[in-house]
C-alpha positions as CSV (number, residue, x, y, z in Angstrom):
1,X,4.1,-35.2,-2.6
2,X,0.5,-34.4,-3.3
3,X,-1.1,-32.6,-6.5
4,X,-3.8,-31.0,-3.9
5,X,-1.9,-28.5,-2.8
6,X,-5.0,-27.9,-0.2
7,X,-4.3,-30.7,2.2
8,X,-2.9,-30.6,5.3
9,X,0.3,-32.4,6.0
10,X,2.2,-33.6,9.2
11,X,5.2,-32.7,9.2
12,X,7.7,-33.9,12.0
13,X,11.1,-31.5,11.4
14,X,14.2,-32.3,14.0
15,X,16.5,-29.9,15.1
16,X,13.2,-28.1,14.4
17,X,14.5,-25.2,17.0
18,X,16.5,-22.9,14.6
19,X,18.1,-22.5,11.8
20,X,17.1,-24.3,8.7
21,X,14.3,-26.6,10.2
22,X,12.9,-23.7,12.2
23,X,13.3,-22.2,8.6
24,X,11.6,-24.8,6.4
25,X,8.8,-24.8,9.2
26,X,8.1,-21.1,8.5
27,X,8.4,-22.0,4.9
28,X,5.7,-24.9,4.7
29,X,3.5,-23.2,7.5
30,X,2.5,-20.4,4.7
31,X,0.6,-23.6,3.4
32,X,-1.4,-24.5,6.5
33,X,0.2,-27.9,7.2
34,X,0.4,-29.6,10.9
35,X,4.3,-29.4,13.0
36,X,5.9,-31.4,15.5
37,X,9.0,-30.1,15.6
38,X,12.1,-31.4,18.4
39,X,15.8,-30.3,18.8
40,X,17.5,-30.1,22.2
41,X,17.0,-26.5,23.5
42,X,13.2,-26.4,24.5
43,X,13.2,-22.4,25.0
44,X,14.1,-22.0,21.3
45,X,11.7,-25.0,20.2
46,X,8.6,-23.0,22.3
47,X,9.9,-19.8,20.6
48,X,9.9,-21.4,16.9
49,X,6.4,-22.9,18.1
50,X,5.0,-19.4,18.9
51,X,6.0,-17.9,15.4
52,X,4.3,-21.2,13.8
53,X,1.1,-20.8,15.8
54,X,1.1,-16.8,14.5
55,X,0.7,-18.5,10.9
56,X,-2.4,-20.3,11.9
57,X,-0.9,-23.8,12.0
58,X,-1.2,-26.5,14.6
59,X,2.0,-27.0,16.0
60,X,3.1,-29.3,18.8
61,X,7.1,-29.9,20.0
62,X,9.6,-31.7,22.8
63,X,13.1,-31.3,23.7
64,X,14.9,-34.9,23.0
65,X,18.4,-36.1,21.4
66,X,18.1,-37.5,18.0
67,X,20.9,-40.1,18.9
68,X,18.5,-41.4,21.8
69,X,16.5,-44.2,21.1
70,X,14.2,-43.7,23.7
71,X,13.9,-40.1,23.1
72,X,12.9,-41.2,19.6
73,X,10.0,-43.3,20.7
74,X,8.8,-40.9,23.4
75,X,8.6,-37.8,20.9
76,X,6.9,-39.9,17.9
77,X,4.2,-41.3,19.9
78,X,3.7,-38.1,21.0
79,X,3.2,-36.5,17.6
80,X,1.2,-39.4,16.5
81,X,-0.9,-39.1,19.4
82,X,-1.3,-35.7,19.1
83,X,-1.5,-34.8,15.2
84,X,-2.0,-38.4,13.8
85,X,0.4,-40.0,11.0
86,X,3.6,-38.4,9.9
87,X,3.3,-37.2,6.4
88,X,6.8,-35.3,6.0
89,X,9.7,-36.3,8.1
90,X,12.5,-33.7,7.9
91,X,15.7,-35.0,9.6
92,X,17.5,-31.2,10.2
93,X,19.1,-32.2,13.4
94,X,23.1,-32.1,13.0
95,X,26.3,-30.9,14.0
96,X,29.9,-30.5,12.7
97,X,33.2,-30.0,14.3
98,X,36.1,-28.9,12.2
99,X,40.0,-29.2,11.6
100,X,42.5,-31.5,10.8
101,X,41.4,-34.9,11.9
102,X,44.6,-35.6,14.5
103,X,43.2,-32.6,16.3
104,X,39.4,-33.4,16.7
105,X,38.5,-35.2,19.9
106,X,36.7,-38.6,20.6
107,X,33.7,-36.9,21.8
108,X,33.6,-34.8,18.6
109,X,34.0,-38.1,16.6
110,X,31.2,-39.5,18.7
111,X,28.8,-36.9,19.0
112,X,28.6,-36.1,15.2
113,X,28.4,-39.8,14.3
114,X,25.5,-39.9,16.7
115,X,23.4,-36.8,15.9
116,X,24.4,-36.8,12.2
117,X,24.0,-40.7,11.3
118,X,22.4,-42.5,14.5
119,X,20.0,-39.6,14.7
120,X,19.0,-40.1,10.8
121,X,18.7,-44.0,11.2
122,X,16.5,-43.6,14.6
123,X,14.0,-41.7,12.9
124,X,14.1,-43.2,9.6
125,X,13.3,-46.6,11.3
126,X,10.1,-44.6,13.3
127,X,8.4,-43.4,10.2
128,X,9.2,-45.6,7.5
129,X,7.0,-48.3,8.4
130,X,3.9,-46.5,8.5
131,X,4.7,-44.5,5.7
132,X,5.1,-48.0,4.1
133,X,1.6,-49.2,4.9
134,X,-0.1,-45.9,3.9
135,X,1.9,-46.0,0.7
136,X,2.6,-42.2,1.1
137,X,5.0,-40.5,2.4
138,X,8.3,-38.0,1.8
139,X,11.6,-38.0,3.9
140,X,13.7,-35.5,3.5
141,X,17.5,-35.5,5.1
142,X,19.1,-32.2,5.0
143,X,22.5,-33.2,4.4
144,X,25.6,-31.0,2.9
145,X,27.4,-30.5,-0.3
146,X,30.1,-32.4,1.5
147,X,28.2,-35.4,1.2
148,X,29.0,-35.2,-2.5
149,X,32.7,-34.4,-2.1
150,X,35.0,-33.6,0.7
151,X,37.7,-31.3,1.9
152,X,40.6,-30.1,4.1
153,X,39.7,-29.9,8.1
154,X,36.3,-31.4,7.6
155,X,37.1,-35.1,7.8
156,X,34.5,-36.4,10.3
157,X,31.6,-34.3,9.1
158,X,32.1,-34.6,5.9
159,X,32.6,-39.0,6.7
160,X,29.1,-38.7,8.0
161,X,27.7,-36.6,5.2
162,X,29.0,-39.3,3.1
163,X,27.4,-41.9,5.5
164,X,23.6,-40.3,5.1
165,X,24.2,-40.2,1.1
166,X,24.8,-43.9,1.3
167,X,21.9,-44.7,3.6
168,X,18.8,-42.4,1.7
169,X,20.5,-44.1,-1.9
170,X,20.5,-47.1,-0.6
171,X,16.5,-46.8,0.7
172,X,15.8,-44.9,-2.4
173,X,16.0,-48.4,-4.0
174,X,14.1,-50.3,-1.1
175,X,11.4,-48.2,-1.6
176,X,10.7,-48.4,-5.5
177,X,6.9,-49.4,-5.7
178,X,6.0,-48.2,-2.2
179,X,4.9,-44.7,-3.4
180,X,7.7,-43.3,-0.2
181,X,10.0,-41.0,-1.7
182,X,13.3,-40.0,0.3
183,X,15.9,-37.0,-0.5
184,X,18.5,-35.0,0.4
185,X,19.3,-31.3,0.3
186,X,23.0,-30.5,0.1
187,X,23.8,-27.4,0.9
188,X,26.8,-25.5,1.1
189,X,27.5,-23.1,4.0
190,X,24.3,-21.9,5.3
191,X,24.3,-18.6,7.3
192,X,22.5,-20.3,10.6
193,X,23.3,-19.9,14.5
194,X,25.6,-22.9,13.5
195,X,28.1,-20.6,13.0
196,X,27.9,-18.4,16.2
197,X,31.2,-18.2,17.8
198,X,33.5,-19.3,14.4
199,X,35.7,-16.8,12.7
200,X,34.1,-17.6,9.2
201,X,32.6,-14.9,6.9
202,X,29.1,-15.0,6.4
203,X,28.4,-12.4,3.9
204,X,28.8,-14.7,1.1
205,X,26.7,-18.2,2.5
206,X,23.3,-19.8,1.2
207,X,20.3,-18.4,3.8
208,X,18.3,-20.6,5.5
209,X,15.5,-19.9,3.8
210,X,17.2,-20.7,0.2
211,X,17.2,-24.6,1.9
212,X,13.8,-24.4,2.7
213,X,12.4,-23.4,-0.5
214,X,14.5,-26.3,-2.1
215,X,12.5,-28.2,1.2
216,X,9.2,-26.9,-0.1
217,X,9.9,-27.7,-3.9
218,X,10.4,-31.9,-2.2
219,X,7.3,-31.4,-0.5
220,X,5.2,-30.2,-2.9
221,X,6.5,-32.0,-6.3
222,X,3.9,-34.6,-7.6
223,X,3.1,-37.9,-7.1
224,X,5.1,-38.4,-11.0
225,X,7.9,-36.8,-9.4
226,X,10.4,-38.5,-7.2
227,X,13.8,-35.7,-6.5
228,X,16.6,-37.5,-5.6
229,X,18.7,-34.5,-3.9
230,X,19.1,-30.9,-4.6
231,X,22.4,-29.5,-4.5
232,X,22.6,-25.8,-3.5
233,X,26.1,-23.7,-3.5
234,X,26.1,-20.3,-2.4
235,X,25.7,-17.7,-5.1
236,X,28.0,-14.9,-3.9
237,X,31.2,-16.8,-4.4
């Protein structure tokens, strides 16, 4: 985003709690930047906070629902009025229900088209227009191999996987000449607290802190640079 790797970003990250936001937070905090980081469980987000803070870093966060509008507006003014312009949105925030689509419930549907795609719109919609005006900026969507492709029992999740591709291509092109870059990271399975509770073996998935170093590599790359997605598959298999 910058060639001075010396300057102090703000970087919002949702779903910011655990796994791989808490993880690309750790990552980027080795640099110094500024955090805001939100998710849901406001134990875990203090906790993340705490290990930021250890690092030397400014760090502010809120419990909210990506899928809430007003939650939205409530935690952005928030981190505006508390660390200034967004610099780095990183929309981690998701969740993902799986089997074969006649057996996943209405409230799955909704809640992953919320969190997954409403959530990603809500925010994109907060910081774009700023980032706009500044004429910098880097949005990064962390969104899944199956995004690319898709799969048995993974209809829904994949559907808004494919949704987010569509939307971050799509402003890829509204943003030529505006000096905003957007991307996605697509990861395969990713050994995270997402998995708690599912008879899945772990042994063999990406680490959270493989997606963050991709995060960094967005982050960092140069103002010549502009990464459209990076696609990481586990390297166990």
């Amino acid at each position: 985003m910058t060639d001075d790797k010396s300057t102090k970003l703000t970087i919002l990250i949702t779903g910011g709690s655990s796994g791989i936001g808490k993880a690309i937070a750790l990552e980027m905090a080795k640099e110094g930047h500024n955090f805001y980081l939100t998710g849901r469980n406001e134990e875990k987000l203090q906790q993340a906070a705490n290990q930021i803070d250890e690092l030397d870093c400014e760090v502010y966060f809120s419990a909210g629902d990506v899928a809430n509008e007003t939650d939205v507006e409530r935690i952005y003014q928030d981190a505006e009025d508390r660390l200034g312009e967004i610099d780095v949105l990183v929309a981690s925030a998701g969740v993902g229900f799986f089997g074969n689509l006649e057996d996943l419930t209405i409230d799955q549907y909704d809640s992953q088209m919320d969190v997954n795609v409403r959530g990603v719109f809500l925010w994109l919609k907060k910081v774009l227009p700023k980032m706009k005006e500044r004429r910098k900026g880097q949005v990064i969507v962390i969104s899944s191999n199956l995004g690319l492709k898709t799969a048995s029992r993974c209809s829904i999740y994949a559907a808004t996987k494919h949704a987010v591709q569509a939307m971050v291509s799509c402003l890829r092109e509204e943003l030529k000449g505006t000096m905003v870059k957007a991307a996605t990271i697509n990861p395969g399975s990713v050994d995270t607290p997402w998995f708690d509770g599912k008879e899945v073996d772990r042994t063999k998935m990406l680490s959270a802190e493989d997606v963050a170093k991709a995060a960094r590599i967005i982050i960092d790359q140069s103002e010549s640079s502009n990464i459209d997605h990076i696609l990481l598959l586990p390297g166990k298999i």
